[in-house]
C-alpha positions in Angstrom: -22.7 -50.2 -61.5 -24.7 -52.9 -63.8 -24.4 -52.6 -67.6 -27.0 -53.5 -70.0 -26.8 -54.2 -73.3 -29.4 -54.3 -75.9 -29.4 -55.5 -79.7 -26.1 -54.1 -80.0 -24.3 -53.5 -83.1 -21.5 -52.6 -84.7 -20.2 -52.1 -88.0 -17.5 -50.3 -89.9 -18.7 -51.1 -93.4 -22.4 -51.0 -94.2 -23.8 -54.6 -94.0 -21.0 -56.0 -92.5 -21.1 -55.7 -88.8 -18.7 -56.5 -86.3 -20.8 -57.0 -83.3 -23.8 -58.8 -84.5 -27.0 -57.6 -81.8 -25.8 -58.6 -78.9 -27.6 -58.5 -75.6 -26.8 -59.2 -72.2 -26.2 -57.8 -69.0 -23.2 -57.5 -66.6 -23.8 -57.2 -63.0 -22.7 -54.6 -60.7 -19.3 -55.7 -58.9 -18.9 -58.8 -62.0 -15.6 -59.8 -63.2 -15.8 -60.8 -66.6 -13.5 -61.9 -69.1 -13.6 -61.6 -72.5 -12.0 -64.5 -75.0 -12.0 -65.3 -78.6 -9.8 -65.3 -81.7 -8.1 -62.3 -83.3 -10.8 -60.7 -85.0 -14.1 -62.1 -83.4 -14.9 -58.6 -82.1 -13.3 -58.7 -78.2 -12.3 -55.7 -78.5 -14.5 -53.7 -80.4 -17.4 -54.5 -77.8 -15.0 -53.4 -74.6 -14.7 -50.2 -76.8 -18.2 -49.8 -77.5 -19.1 -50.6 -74.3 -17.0 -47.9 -72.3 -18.0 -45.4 -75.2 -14.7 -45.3 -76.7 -16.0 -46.3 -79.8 -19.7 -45.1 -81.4 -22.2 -48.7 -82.3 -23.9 -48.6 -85.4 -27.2 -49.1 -83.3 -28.8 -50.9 -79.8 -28.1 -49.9 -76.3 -25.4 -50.0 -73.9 -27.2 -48.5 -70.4 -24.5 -48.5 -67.4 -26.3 -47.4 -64.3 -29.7 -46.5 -66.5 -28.1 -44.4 -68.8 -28.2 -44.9 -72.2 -24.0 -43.9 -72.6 -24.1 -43.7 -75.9 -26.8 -40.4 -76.4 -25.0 -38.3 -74.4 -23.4 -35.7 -75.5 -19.8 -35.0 -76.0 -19.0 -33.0 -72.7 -21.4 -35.4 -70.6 -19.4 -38.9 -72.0 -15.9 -36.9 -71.5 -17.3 -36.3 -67.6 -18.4 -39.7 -67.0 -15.5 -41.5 -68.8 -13.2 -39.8 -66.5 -15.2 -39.7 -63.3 -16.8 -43.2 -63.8 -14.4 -45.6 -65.7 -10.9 -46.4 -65.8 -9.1 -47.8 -68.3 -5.9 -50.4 -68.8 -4.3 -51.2 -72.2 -1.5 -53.3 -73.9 0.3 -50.8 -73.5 0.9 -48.1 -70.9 0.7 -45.1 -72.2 2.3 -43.2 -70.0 3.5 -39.7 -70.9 7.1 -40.1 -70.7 8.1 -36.4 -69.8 6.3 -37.2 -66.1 6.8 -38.8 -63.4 5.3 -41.8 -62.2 3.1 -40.1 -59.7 2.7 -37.1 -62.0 1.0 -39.9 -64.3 -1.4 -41.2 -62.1 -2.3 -37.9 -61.0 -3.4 -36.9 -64.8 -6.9 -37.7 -64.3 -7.4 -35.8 -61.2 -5.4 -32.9 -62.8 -8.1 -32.7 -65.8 -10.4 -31.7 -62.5 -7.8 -29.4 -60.9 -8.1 -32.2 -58.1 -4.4 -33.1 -58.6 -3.0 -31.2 -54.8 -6.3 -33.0 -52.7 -5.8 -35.7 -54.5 -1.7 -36.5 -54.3 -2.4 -38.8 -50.9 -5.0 -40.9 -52.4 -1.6 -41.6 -55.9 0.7 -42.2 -53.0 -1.0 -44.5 -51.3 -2.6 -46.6 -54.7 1.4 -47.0 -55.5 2.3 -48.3 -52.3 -0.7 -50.7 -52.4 0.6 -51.4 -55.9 4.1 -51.9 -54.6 5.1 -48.9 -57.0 6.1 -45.9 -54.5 9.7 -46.5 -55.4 9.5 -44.8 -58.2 6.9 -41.8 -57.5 9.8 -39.6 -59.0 10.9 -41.7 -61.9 9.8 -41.5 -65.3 8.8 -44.3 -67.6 12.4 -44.7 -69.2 13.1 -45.8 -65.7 10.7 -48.2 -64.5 10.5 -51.6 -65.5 7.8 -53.1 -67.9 5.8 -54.4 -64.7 6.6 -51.4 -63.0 4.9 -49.4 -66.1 1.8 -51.3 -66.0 1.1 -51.1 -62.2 1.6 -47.3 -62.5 -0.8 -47.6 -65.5 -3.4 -49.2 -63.1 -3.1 -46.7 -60.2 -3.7 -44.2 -62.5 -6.9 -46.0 -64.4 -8.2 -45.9 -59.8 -7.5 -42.8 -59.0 -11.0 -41.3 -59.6 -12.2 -44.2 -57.9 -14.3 -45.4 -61.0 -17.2 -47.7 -60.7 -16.2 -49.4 -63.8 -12.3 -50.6 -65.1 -12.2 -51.7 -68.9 -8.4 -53.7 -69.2 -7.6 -54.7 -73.0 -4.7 -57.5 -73.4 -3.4 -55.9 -69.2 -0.7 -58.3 -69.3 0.1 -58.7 -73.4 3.3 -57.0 -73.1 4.7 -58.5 -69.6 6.3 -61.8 -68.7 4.5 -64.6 -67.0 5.6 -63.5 -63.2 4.7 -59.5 -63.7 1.3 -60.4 -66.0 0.4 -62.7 -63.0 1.2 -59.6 -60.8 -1.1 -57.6 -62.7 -3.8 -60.0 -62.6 -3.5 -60.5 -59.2 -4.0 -56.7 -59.0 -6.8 -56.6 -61.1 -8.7 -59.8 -59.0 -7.5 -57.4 -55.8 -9.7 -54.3 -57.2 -12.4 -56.2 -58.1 -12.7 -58.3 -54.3 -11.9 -55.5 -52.0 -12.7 -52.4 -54.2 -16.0 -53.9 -56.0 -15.0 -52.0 -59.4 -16.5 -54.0 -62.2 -14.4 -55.4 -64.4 -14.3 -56.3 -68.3 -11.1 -56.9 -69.0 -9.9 -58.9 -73.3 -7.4 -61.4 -72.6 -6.0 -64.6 -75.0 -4.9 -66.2 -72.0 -6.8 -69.5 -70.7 -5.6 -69.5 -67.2 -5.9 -65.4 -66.4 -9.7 -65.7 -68.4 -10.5 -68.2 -65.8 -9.6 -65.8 -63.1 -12.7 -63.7 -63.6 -15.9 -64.4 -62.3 -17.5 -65.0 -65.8 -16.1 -65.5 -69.3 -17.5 -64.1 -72.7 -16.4 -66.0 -75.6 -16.5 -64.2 -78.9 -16.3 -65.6 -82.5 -18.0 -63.4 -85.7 -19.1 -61.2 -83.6 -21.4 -63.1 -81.5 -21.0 -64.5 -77.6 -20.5 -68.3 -78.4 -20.1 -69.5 -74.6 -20.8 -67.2 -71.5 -19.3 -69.7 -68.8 -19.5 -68.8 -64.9 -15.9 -70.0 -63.7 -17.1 -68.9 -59.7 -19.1 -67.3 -57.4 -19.0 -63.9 -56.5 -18.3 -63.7 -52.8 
């Protein structure tokens, strides 16, 4: 699913914006990364571009639609059936259990029994089906994430946003997750935008965004889509 972004803008204090009119447009299947110094706007364009957070003004049109004028129950519907999403941190609810996590998506549909084969078998993909019955407190950091990232796939989204994926994980499980992320993007074709500070896992993606003051500085193809 392509995404297209017109004169886009945000700001959280009137006259001084954060994203200064960008425009550009991501290709359907793309892996981008998205690099710059703490406070050049990274992240406040993955948010506005996945409709977690409102723009001031422009366009962000992923698939044709304009995301940002629908309405409340319409963004809610194609957040969850559309997009997935990987952060920092995990946020996992700690009363479940793994698989009762990455079900949570499916169980906002009442999908969560049709849909129990489809966990299983992301966790064993994600080398994770070891601990379908443990909860957070008992997985690993690594362990965490990749249950974090079967959960972000089980709607099968079109679309996976990752902010800082590997921020809180050592060099072996961030690679991991990377690798993971290069695997869903090959053999899946979700599109990926994914805010990292790390040279070599930026150089991973397809194409690299660099952001300072709010503006795309360098937009670098690092390879070929195959």
């Amino acid at each position: 699913m392509d995404i297209q972004i017109h004169e886009l803008i945000k700001a959280f204090d009137p006259g001084r914006p954060i994203l200064k009119g960008l425009n550009l447009t991501i290709s359907d299947g793309e892996f981008v990364s998205i690099t710059g110094r703490s406070g050049s706007g990274k992240s406040t364009f993955l948010y506005c571009v996945s409709a977690l957070d409102t723009v001031s003004s422009g366009q962000v049109r992923i698939g044709g639609r304009d995301i940002h004028a629908l309405d409340e129950r319409e963004i809610h519907r194609f957040r969850n059936e559309e997009m997935g999403f990987v952060f920092q941190f995990h946020y996992l609810l700690p009363e479940l259990t793994a698989l009762e996590n990455v079900l949570m998506p499916a169980r906002k549909q009442n999908k969560q029994d049709s849909m129990r084969d489809d966990a299983l078998e992301l966790m064993e993909k994600f080398e994770v089906l070891h601990a379908k019955d443990r909860k957070p407190s008992q997985m690993s950091g690594g362990e965490q994430q990749r249950v974090a990232i079967a959960r972000a796939l089980i709607m099968k989204p079109s679309l996976l946003f990752a902010d800082e994926p590997t921020g809180n994980l050592d060099s072996v499980n961030g690679q991991t997750v990377l690798s993971i992320i290069e695997q869903i993007n090959h053999e899946m074709g979700v599109t990926v935008l994914m805010v990292t500070h790390e040279p070599d896992y930026a150089a991973m993606a397809h194409r690299e965004l660099e952001f300072s003051d709010g503006t795309i500085i360098k937009d670098r193809i690092h390879r070929k889509r195959k």
